[in-house]
Backbone as CSV, one residue per row, in Angstrom:
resi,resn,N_x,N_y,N_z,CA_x,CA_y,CA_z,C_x,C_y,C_z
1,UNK,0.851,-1.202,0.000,0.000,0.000,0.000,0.879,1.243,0.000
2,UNK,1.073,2.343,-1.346,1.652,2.935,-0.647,0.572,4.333,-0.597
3,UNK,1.072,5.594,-0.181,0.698,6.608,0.410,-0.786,7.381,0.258
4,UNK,-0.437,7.117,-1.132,-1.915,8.029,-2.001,-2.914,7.056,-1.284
5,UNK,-3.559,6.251,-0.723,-4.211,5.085,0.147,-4.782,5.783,0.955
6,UNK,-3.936,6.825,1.587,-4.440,6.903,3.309,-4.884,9.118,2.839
7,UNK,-5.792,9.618,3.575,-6.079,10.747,3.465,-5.066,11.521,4.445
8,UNK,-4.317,12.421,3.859,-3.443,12.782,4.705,-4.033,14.032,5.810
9,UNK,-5.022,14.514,5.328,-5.581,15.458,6.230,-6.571,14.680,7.553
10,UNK,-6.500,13.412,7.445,-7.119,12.370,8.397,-5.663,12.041,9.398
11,UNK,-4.816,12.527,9.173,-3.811,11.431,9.868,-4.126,11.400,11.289
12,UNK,-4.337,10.330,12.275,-4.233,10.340,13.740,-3.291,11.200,14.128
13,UNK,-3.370,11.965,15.630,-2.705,12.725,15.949,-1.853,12.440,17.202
14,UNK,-2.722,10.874,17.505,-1.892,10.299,18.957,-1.587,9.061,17.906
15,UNK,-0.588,8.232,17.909,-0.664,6.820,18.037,-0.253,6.116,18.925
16,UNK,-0.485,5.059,19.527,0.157,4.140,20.723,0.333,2.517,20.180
17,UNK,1.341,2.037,20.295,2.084,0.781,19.648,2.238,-0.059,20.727
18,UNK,1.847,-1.498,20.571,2.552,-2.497,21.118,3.130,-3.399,20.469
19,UNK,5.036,-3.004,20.387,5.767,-3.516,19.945,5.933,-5.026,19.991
20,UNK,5.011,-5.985,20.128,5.375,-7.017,20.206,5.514,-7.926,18.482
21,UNK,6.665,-9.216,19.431,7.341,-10.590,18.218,8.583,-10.081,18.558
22,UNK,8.907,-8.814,18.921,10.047,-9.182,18.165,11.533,-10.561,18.869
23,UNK,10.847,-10.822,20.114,11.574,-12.292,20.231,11.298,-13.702,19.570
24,UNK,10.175,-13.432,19.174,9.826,-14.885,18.164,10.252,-14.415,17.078
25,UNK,10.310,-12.974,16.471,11.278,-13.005,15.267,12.509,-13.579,15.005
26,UNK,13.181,-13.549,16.033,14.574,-13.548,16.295,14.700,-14.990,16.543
27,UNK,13.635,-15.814,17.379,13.987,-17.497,17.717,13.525,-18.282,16.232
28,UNK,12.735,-17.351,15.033,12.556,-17.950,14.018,13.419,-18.272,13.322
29,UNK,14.552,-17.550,13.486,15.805,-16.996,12.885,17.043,-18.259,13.569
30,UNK,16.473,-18.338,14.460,17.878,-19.027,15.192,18.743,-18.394,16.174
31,UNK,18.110,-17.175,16.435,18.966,-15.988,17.208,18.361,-15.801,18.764
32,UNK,19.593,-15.614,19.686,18.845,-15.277,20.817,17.825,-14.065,20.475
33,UNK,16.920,-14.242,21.831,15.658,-13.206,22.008,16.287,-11.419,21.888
34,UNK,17.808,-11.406,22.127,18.042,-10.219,22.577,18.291,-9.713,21.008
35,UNK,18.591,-10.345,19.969,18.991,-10.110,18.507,17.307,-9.337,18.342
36,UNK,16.430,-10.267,18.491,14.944,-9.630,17.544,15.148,-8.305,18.573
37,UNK,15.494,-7.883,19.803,15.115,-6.497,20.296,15.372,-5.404,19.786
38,UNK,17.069,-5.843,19.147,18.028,-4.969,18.486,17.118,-4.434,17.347
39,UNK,16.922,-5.527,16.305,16.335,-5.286,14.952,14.968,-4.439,15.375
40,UNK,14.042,-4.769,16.899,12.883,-3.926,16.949,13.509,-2.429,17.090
41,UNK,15.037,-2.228,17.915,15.153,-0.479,17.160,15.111,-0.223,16.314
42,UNK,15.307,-0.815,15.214,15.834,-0.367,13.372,13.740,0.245,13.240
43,UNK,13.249,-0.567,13.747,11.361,-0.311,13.505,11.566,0.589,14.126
44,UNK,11.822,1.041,15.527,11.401,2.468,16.322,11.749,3.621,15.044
45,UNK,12.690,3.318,14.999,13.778,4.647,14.226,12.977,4.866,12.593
46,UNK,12.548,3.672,12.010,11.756,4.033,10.670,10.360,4.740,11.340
47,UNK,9.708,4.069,12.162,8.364,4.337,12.334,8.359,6.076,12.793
48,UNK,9.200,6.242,13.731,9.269,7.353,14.230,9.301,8.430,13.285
49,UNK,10.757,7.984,12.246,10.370,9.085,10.833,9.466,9.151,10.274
50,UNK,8.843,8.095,9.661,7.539,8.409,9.066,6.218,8.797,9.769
51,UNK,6.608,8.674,10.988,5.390,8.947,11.563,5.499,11.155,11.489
52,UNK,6.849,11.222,11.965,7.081,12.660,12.119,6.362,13.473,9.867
53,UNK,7.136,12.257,9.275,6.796,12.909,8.276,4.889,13.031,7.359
54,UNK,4.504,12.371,8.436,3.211,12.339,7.552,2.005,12.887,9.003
55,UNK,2.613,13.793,10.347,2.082,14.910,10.518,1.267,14.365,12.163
56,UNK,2.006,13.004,12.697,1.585,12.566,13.732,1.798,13.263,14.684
57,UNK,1.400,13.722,15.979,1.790,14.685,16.629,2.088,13.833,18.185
58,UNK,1.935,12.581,18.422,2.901,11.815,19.960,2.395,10.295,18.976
59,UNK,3.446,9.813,19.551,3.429,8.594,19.384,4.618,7.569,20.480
60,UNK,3.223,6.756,20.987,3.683,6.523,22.564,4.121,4.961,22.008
61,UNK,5.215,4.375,22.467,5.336,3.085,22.236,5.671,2.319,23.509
62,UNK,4.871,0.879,23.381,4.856,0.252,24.917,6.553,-0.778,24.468
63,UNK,7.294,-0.322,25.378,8.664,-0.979,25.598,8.946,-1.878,26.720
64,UNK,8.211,-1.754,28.016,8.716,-2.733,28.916,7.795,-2.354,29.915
65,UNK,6.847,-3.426,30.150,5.982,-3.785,31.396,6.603,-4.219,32.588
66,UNK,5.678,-4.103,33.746,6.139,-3.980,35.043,6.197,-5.323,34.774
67,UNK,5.028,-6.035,34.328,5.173,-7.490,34.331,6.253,-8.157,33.823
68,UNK,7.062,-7.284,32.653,8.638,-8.124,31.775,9.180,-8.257,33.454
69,UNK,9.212,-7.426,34.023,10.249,-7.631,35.092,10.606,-9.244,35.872
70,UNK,9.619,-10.259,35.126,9.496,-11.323,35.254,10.424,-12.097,34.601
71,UNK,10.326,-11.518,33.637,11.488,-12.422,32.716,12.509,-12.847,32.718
72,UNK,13.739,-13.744,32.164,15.026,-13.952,32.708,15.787,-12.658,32.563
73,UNK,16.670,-12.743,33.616,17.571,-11.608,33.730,18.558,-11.372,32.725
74,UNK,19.001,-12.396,32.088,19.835,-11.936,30.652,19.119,-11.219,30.090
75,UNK,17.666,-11.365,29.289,16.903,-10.549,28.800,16.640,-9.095,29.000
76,UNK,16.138,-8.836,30.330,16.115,-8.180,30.830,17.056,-6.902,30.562
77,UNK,18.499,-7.449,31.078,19.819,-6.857,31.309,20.028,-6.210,29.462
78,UNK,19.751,-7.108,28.468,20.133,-6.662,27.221,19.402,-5.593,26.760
79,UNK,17.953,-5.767,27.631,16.950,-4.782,27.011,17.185,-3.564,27.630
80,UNK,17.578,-3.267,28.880,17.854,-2.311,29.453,18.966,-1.841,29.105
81,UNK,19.902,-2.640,28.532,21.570,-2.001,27.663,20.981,-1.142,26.471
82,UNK,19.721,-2.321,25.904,19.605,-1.657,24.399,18.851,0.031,24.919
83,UNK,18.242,0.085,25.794,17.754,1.367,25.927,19.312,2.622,26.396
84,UNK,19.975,1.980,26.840,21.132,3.157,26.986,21.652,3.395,25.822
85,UNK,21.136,2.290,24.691,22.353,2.599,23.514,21.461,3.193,22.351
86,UNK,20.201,2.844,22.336,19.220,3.977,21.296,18.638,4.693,21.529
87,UNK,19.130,5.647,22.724,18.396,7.142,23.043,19.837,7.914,22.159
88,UNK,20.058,8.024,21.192,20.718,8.537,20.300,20.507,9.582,20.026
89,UNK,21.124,10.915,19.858,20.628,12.191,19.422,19.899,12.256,17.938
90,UNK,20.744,11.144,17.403,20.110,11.381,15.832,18.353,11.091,15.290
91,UNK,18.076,10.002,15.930,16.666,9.740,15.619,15.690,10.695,16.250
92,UNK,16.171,11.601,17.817,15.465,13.210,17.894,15.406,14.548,17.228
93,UNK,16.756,14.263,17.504,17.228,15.715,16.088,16.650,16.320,15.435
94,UNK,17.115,14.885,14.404,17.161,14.245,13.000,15.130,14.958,12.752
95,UNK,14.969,14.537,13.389,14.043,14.395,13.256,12.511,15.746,13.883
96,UNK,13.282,16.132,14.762,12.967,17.560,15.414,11.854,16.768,16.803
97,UNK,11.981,15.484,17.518,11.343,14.982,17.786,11.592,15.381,19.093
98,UNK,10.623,15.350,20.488,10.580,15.610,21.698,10.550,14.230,22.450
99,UNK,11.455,13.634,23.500,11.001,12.612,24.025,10.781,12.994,25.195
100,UNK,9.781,12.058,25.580,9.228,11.950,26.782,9.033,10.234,27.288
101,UNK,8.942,10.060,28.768,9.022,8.413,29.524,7.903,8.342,30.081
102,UNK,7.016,7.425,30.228,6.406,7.119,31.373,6.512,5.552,31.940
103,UNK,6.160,5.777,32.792,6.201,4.294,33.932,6.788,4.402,35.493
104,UNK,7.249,3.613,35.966,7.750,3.345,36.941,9.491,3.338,37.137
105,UNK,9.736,4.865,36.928,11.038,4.745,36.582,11.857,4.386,37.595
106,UNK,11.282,4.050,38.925,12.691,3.713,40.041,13.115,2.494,40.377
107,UNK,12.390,1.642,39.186,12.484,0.230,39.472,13.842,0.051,38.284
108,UNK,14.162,1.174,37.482,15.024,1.173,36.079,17.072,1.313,37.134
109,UNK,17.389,0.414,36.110,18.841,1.047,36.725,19.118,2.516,37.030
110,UNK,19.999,3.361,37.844,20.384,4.243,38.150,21.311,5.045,36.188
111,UNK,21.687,3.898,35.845,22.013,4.611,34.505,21.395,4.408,33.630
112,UNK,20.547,3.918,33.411,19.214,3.789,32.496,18.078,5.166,32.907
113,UNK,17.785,5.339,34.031,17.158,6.743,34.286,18.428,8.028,34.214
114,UNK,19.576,8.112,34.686,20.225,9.226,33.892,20.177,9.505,32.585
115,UNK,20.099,8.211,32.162,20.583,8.597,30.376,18.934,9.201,30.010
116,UNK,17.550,8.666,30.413,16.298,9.084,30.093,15.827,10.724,30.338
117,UNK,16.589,11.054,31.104,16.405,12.348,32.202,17.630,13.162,31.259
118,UNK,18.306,12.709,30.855,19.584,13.635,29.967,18.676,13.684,28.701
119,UNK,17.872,12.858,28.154,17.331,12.518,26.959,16.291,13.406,26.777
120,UNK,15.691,13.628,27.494,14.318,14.465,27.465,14.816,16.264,27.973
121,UNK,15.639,16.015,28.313,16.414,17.277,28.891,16.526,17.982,27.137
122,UNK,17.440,17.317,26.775,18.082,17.139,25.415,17.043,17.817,24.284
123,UNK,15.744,17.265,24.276,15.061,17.377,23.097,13.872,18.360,23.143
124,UNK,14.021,18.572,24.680,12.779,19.607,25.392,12.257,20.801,24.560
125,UNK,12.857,20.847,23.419,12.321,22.351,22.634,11.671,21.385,21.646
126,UNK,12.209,20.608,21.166,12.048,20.153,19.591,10.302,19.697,19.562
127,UNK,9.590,20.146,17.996,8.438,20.491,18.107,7.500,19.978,17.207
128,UNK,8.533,19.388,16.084,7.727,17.899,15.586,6.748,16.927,15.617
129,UNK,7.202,15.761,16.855,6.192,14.824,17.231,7.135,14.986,18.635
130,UNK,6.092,14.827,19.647,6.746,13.609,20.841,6.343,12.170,20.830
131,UNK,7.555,11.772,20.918,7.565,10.017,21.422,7.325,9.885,22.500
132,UNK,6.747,9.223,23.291,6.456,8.730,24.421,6.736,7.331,24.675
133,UNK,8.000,6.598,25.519,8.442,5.422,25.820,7.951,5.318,27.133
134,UNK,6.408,4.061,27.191,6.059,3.351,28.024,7.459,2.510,28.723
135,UNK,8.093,2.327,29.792,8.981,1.704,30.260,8.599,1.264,31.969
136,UNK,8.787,-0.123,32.040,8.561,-0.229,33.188,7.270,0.387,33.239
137,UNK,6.185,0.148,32.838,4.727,0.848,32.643,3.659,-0.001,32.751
138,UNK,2.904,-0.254,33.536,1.053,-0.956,33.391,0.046,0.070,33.861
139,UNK,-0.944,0.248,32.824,-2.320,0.673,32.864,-2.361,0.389,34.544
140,UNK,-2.902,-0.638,35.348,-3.105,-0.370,36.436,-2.320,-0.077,37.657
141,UNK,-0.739,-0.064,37.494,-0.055,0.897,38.169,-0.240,2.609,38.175
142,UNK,-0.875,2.676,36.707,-0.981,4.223,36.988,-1.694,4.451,37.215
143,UNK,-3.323,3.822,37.095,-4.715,4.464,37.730,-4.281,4.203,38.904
144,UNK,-3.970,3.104,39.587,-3.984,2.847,41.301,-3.106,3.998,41.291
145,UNK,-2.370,4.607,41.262,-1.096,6.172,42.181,-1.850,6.768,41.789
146,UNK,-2.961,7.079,40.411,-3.781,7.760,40.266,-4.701,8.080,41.658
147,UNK,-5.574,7.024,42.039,-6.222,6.759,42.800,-6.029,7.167,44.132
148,UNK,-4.724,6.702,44.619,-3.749,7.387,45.445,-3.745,8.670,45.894
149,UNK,-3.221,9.248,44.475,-3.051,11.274,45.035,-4.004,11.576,45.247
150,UNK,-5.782,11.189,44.564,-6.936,11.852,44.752,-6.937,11.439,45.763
151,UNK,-7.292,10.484,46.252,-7.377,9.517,47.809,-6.820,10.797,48.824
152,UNK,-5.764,11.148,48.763,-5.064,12.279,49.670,-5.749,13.694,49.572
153,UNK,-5.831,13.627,48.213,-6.566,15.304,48.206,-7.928,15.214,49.249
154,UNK,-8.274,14.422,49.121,-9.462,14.186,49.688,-9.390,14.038,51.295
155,UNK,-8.272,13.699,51.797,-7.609,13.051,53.205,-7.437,15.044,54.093
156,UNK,-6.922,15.415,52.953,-6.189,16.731,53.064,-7.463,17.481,53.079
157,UNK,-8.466,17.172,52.326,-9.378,18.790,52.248,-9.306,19.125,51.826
158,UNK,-8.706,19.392,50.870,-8.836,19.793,49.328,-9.554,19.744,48.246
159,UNK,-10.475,18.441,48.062,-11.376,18.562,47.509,-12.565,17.071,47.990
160,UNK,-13.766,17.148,47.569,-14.482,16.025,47.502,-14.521,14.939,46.776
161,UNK,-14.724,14.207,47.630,-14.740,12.843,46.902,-15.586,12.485,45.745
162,UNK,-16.700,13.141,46.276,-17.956,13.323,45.061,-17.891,13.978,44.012
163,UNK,-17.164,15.241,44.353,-16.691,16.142,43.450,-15.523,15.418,42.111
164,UNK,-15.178,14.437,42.618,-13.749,13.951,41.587,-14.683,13.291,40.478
165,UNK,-14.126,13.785,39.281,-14.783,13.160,37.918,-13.661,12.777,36.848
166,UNK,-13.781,12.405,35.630,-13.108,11.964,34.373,-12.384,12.574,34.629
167,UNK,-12.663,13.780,33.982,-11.160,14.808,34.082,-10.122,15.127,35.172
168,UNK,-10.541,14.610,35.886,-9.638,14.542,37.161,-8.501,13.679,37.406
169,UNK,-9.000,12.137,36.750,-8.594,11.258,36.877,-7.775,11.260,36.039
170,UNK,-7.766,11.808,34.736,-7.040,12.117,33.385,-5.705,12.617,33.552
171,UNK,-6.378,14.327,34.883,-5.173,14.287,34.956,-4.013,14.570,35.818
172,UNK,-4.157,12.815,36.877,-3.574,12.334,37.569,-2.863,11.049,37.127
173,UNK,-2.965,11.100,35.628,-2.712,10.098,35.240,-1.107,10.600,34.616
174,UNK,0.169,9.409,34.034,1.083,10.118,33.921,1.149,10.815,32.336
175,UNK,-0.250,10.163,31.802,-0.384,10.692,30.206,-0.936,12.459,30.384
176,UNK,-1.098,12.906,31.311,-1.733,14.559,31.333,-1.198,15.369,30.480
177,UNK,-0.063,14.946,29.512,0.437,16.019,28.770,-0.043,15.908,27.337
178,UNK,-0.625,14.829,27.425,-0.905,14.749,25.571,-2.430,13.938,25.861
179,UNK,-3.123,13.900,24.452,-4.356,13.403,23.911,-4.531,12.301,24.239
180,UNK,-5.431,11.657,24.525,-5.562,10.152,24.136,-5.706,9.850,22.967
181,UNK,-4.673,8.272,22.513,-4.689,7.667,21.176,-5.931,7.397,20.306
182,UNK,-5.502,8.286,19.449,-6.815,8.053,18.488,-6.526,6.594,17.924
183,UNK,-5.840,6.128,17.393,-5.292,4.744,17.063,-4.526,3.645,18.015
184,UNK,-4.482,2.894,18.248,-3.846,1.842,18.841,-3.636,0.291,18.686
185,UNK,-2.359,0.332,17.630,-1.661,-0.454,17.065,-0.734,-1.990,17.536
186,UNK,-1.410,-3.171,17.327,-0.294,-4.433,18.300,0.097,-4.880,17.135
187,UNK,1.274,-5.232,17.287,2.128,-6.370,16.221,2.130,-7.673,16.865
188,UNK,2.744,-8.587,15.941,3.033,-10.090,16.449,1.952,-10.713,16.680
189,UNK,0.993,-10.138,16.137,-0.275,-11.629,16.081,-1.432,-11.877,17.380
190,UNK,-1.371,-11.224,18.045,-1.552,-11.255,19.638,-2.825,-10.262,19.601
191,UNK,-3.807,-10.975,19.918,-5.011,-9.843,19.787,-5.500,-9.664,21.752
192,UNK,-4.721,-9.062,22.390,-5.210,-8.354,23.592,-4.645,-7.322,23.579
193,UNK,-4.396,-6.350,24.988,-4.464,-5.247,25.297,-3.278,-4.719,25.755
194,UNK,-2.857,-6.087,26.884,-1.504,-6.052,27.652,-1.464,-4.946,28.724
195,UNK,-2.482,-4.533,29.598,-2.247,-3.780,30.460,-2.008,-2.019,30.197
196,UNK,-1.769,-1.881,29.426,-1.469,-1.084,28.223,-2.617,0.544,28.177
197,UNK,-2.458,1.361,28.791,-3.387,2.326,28.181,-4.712,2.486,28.681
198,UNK,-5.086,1.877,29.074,-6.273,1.047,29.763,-8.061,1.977,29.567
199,UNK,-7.087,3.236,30.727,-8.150,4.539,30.892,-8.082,5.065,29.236
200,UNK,-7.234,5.803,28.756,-6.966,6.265,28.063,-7.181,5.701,26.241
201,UNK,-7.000,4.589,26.244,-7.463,3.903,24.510,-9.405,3.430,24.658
202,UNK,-10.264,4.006,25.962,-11.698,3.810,25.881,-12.058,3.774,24.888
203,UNK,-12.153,4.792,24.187,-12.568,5.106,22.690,-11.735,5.545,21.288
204,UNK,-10.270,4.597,21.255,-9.606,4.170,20.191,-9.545,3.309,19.379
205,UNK,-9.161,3.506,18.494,-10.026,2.828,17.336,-8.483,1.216,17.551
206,UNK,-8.582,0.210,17.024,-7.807,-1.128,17.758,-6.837,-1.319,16.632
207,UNK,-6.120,-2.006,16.067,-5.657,-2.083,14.512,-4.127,-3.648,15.179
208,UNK,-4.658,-4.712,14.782,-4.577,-6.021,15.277,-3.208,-6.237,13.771
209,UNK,-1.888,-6.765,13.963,-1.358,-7.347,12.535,-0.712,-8.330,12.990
210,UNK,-0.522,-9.388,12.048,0.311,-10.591,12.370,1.969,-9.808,12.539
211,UNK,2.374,-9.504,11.735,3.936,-8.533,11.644,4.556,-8.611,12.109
212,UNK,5.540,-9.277,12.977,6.413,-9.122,13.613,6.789,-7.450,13.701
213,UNK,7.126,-6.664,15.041,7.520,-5.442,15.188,9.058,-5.071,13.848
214,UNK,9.652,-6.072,14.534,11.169,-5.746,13.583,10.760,-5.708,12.236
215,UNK,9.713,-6.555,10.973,9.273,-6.274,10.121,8.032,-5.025,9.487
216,UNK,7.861,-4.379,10.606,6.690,-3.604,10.980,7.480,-2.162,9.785
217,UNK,6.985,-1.721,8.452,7.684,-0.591,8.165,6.484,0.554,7.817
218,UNK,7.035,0.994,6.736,5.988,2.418,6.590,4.506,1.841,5.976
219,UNK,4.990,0.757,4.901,3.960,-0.148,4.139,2.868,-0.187,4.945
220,UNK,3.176,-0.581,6.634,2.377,-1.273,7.292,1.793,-0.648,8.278
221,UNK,2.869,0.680,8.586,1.823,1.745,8.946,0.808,2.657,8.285
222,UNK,1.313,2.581,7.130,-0.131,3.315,6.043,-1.124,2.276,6.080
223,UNK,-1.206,1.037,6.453,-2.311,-0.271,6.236,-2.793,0.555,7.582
224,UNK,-2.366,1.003,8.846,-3.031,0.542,10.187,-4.157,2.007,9.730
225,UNK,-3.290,3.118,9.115,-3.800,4.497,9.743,-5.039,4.482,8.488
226,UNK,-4.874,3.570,7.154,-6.156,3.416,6.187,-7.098,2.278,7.291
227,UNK,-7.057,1.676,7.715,-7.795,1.060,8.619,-8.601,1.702,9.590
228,UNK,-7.839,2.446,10.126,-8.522,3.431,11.087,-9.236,4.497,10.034
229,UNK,-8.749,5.363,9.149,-9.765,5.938,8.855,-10.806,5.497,8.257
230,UNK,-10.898,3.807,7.541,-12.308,3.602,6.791,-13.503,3.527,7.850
231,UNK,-13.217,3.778,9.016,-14.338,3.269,10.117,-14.859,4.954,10.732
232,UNK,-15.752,4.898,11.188,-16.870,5.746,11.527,-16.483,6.180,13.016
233,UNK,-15.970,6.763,13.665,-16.026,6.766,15.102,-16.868,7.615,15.706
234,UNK,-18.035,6.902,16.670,-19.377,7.314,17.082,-19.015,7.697,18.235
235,UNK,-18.212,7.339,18.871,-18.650,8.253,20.477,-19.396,7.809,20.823
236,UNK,-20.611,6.559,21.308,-21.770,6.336,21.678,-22.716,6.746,20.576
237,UNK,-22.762,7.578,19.968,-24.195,8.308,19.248,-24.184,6.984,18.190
238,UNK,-25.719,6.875,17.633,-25.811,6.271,16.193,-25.161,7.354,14.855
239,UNK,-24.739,6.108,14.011,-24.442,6.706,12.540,-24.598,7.833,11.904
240,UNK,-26.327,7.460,11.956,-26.987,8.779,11.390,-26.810,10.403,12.288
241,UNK,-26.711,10.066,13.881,-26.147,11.175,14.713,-24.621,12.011,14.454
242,UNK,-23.735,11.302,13.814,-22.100,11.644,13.424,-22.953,11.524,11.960
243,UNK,-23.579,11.653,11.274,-23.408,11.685,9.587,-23.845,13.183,9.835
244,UNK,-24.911,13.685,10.539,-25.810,15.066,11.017,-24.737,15.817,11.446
245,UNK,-23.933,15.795,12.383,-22.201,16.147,13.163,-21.805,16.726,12.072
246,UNK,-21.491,15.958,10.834,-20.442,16.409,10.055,-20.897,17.323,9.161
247,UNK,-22.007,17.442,9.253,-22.822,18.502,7.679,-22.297,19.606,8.444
């Protein structure tokens, strides 16, 4: 598929990715799990350009759940190397891109959060797209601290309990700086959610591919974002209510 496909004045303005395969890429291959991680940067670094070039404005990618923390520690250890070694100036730059982290950063090595905190330091003007790297991150770690600070406001007197609504919760959440994903994209064949976004993808549109991440290129992001736009997004209302909307 290439470009002329997708309406460019439609483009989503959030996207959110779950990078998954790329270790079954790599065991297809014959290669340890830590080889497919490598090759899933070569995908960050294309996707990211094309995403900057065809007018995306954040694009959050899920990199490492509280739950990986399960995994064997070689793994682990490589994935957390590979993050010291592709926060690279060039793919921000390059690119005029802003990064930003969320998750649970104190569970991250002491030089894995310097280098993130130098990184975002780094790109803090640039006005492009922001990336957003889920790390060390689950949907219900952040509503529960969510839950938490209101819990206190409320302890404190500050406000009512009754009084707390959506928007409140939004933004106590660590996404308060950007939109919720209009799109939300899984690779590797895997049709769930993964903890992933939870509050925030309510009313995003889903976009499911077999793909391995490391094979994941522009081809296949013009398939997700023509996908998303052939569909109708209602908000609750009927059809005919969004056909009336748009006149």
């Amino acid at each position: 598929m290439n470009e002329t496909a997708i309406d460019m004045k439609r483009i989503p303005q959030h996207i959110a990715i779950i990078m998954d395969g790329n270790g079954r890429w790599a065991m297809e291959r014959g290669k340890q799990r830590s080889y497919g991680h490598q090759a899933g940067v070569d995908a960050v670094r294309c996707i990211t350009s094309e995403c900057t070039r065809l007018g995306v404005k954040f694009l959050t990618l899920y990199t490492f759940s509280t739950e990986n923390w399960s995994r064997p520690a070689d793994e682990i250890a490589a994935l957390m190397g590979l993050v010291l070694t592709s926060l690279e100036d060039e793919i921000f730059m390059k690119n005029n891109v802003r990064f930003r982290v969320i998750g649970d950063l104190q569970r991250l090595p002491e030089a894995v959060r310097l280098k993130l905190q130098e990184t975002m330091e780094h790109t803090r003007n640039n006005t492009t797209m922001t990336m957003v790297v889920a790390l060390s991150y689950s949907s219900k770690w952040e509503i529960t601290n969510a839950v938490k600070q209101l819990a206190e406001e409320v302890k404190q007197g500050n406000i009512n309990a009754e009084d707390i609504t959506e928007n409140m919760i939004s933004e106590h959440l660590q996404t308060n700086f950007m939109p919720d994903p209009e799109l939300l994209i899984r690779t590797g064949g895997e049709v769930r959610i993964s903890n992933y976004l939870l509050w925030q993808i309510a009313y995003s549109e889903l976009y499911f591919c077999d793909t391995y991440w490391p094979d994941f290129n522009e081809e296949c992001l013009h398939k997700a974002i023509a996908s998303y736009q052939s569909r109708q997004r209602r908000f609750g209302k009927t059809e005919e209510q969004v056909e009336q909307d748009g006149k």
